[in-house]
LORODO-655670 format. One record per residue (C-alpha): residue in one letter; x, y, z. Coordinates in steps of 0.001 Angstrom, whole numbers, plus 500000, padded with zeros to 6 digits. Example, Ala and Ser with C-alpha at 12.3 -4.5 7.8 and 13.67 -1.06 7.14 Angstrom:
2
a512300495500507800;s513670498940507140;
END
This chain:
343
x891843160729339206;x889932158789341843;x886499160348343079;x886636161855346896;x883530160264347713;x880915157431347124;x878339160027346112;x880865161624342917;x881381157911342011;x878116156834341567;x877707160160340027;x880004159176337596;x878775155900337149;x876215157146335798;x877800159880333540;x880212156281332496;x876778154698331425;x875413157375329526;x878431157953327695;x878422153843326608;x874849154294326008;x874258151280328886;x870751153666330108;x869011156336327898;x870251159767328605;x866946161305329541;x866149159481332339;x869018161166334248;x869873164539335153;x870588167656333154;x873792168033334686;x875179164181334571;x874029164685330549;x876056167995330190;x879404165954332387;x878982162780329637;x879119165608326511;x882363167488327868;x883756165434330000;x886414162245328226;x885304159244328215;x889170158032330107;x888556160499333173;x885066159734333536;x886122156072333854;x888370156731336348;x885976158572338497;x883731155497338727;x886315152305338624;x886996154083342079;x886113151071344619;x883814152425347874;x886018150960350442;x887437153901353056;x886048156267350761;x883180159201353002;x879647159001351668;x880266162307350898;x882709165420351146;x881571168076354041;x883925171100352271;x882927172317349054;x885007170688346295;x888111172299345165;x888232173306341134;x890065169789340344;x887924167982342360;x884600168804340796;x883489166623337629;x881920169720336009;x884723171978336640;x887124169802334790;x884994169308331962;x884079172851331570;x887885173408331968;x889002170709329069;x886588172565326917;x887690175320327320;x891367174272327096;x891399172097323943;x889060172602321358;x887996169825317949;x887908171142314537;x885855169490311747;x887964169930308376;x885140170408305747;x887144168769303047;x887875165779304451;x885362165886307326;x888055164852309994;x888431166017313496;x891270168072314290;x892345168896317986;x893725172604318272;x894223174808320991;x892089177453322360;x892271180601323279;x893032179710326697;x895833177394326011;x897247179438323200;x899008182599325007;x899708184084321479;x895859184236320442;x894530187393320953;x891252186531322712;x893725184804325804;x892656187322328160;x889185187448327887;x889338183431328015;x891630183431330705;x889028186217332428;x886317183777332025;x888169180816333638;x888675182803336811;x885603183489337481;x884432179843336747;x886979178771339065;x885364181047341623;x882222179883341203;x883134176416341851;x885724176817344716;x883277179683346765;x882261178382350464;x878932178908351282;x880249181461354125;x881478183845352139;x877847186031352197;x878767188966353369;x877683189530356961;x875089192069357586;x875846195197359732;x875849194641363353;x873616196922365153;x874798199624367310;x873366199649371094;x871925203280370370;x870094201767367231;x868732198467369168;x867808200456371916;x865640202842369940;x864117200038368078;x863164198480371103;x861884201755372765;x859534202749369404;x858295199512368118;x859036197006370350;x857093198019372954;x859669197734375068;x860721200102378293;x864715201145377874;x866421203034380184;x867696206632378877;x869233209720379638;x868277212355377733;x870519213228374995;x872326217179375608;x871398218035371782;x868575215755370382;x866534215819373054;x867547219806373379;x866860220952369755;x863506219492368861;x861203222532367190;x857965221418368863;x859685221838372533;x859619225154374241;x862019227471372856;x863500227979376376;x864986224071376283;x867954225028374446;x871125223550374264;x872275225409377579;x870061223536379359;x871193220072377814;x874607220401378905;x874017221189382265;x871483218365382149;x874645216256380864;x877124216901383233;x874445216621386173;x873717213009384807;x876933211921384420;x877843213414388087;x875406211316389896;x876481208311387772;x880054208846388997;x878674209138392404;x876774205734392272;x879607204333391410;x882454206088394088;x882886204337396834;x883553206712400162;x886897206428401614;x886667204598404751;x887702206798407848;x891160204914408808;x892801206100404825;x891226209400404560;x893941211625406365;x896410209749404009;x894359210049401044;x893579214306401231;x897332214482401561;x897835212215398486;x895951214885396303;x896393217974398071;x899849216953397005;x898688216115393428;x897390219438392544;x898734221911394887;x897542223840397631;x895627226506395628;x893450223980393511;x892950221555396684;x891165225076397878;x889189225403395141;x888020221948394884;x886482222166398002;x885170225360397042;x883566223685393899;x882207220774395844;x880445223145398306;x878809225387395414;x877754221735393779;x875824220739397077;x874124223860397441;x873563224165393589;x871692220710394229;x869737221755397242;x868063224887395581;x866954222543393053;x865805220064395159;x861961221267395464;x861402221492391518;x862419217604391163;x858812216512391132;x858374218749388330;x856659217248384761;x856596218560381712;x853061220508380959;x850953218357378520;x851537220504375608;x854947219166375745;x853991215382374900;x850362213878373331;x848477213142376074;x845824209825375428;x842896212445374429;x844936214105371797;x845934210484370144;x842334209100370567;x841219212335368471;x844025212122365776;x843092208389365718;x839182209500364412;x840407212114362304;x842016209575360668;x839451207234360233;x838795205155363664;x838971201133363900;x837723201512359958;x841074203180359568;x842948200358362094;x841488197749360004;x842274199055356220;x846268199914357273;x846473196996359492;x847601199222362084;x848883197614365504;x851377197755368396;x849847201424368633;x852098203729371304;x851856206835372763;x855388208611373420;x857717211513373069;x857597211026369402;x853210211256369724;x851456208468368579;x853777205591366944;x852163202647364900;x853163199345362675;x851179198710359954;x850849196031356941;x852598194976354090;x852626197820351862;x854222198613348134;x856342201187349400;x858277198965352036;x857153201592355178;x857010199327358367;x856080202630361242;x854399205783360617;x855034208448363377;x852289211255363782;x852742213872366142;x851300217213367216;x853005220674366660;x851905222405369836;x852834225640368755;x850682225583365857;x847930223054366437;x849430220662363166;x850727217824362367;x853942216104362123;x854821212610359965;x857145210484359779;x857266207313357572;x859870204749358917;x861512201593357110;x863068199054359130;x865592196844357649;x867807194413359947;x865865195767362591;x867675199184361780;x865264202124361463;x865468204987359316;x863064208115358199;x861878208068354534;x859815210616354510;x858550213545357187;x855862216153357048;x855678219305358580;x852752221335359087;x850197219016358016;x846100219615358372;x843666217283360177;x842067216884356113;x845431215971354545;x846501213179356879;x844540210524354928;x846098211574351802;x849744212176352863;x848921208337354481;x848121206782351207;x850705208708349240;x853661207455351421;x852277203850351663;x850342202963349250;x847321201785351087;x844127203163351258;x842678204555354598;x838760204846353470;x836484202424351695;
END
């Protein structure tokens, strides 16, 4: 068989001279040594009497099984197999468990040569493809250690069912909170009717959904304005400070936990301040934690931490702490980590 290319001939011109013993073996590759042991003499010669002219410099697609030098001589060995008879010291040729569908071992052999043919005929695209990241995941990833601003409703049940909020922000509240967002959405989005299809277009529903729901629509639509209108002084309200860690609170967790000494020892940075309290990314650390997440329990004047690993920019809770004492934060630190917060 001809080589596919002018680098597999000289390859093989130079599995052809070790074979005739033209150039000491050892001055050439392992694997053009192991192609001269298994591969014949005949098919190596073909292989390099090849001449250059029209053929590539060398093949862009990975080599099919009968194209590759070592796959064929892996594959006669495997095939045919030389027997030394003790007696008279001659080589017999016999066939192998491969070849032989009788022997019993033909399965296992025939096992084995699929999976070398796999090996040799796998692209290099057949990696398997990692996840791809949800919006929702980017977005918090972005929001926490990024640094980065992203624009969010608040969520009807997370942000509704949190134990260090006040009781009175139940779930209630977070639906009416989700239909009101998803109203004014709409209404950013509706364009009004202009004046000359209006008369046409109230007919077109009132004869959609009948007289009796076309009065209660408008029914609906005037509770929803007035609804809005009561409301309308308490917009500018904020949530009290016990609700979120305010600067002073994180600048005293900070010393509690050991100051710039403690900065410098974790290799803390990209330090935050959000709904989650005080967010962080630290060093390289044996237990793989990328973000640690401390945050005050206002109710009961502790601590709450979370230890975060980030993998494919995909982040995910390892390990959280409840109820935890200004005196144990150092350990629970070093525990979860591995790195020490104090000289």
């Amino acid at each position: 068989m001809p080589a596919k290319s002018k680098q597999q001939q000289k390859f093989m011109g130079i599995v052809r001279a070790i074979q005739k013993g033209e150039a000491p073996a050892s001055k050439f590759s392992k694997k053009a040594r192991d192609v001269a042991k298994k591969m014949g003499e005949k098919d190596v010669e073909k292989y390099a009497s090849t001449k250059h002219k029209g053929l590539p410099k060398k093949v862009k697609q990975e080599m099919k099984l009968h194209e590759n030098p070592a796959a064929i001589a892996a594959t006669q060995a495997m095939a045919k197999l030389k027997l030394k008879n003790p007696k008279t010291g001659k080589e017999v040729s016999a066939a192998s468990a491969l070849k032989n569908k009788d022997n019993p071992n033909h399965k296992k052999a025939k096992g084995i040569f699929a999976k070398l043919k796999d090996r040799f005929t796998k692209k290099k695209d057949d990696k398997p493809k990692p996840k791809k990241q949800s919006k929702a995941d980017a977005d918090f990833y972005k929001r926490q250690f990024a640094g980065e601003n992203v624009k969010e409703d608040l969520d009807p049940y997370k942000d509704f069912s949190e134990p260090h909020l006040k009781p009175e922000y139940n779930l209630n509240l977070g639906a009416f909170i989700d239909h009101y967002q998803k109203f004014i959405k709409f209404m950013k989005k509706h364009k009004e009717v202009p004046d000359k299809n209006k008369r046409e277009w109230a007919l077109a529903i009132r004869n959609k959904v009948g007289q009796g729901m076309f009065n209660g629509h408008m029914s609906q639509m005037t509770n929803i304005m007035n609804l809005l209108q009561r409301g309308e002084k308490f917009r500018n309200l904020k949530e009290s400070v016990n609700e979120r860690m305010d600067k002073s609170q994180a600048t005293e967790l900070l010393r509690q936990l050991g100051g710039n000494k403690f900065r410098m020892m974790v290799g803390a940075k990209q330090m935050s301040i959000g709904k989650d309290g005080l967010t962080m990314k630290i060093g390289r650390n044996s237990k793989a934690i990328s973000h640690v997440m401390i945050d005050l329990d206002r109710g009961k004047d502790l601590y709450i931490m979370k230890f975060i690993r980030v993998r494919k920019g995909i982040p995910k809770v390892v390990k959280k702490y409840t109820d935890v004492y200004a005196d144990q934060l150092n350990k629970i630190f070093e525990k979860e980590t591995g790195l020490y917060t104090r000289l």
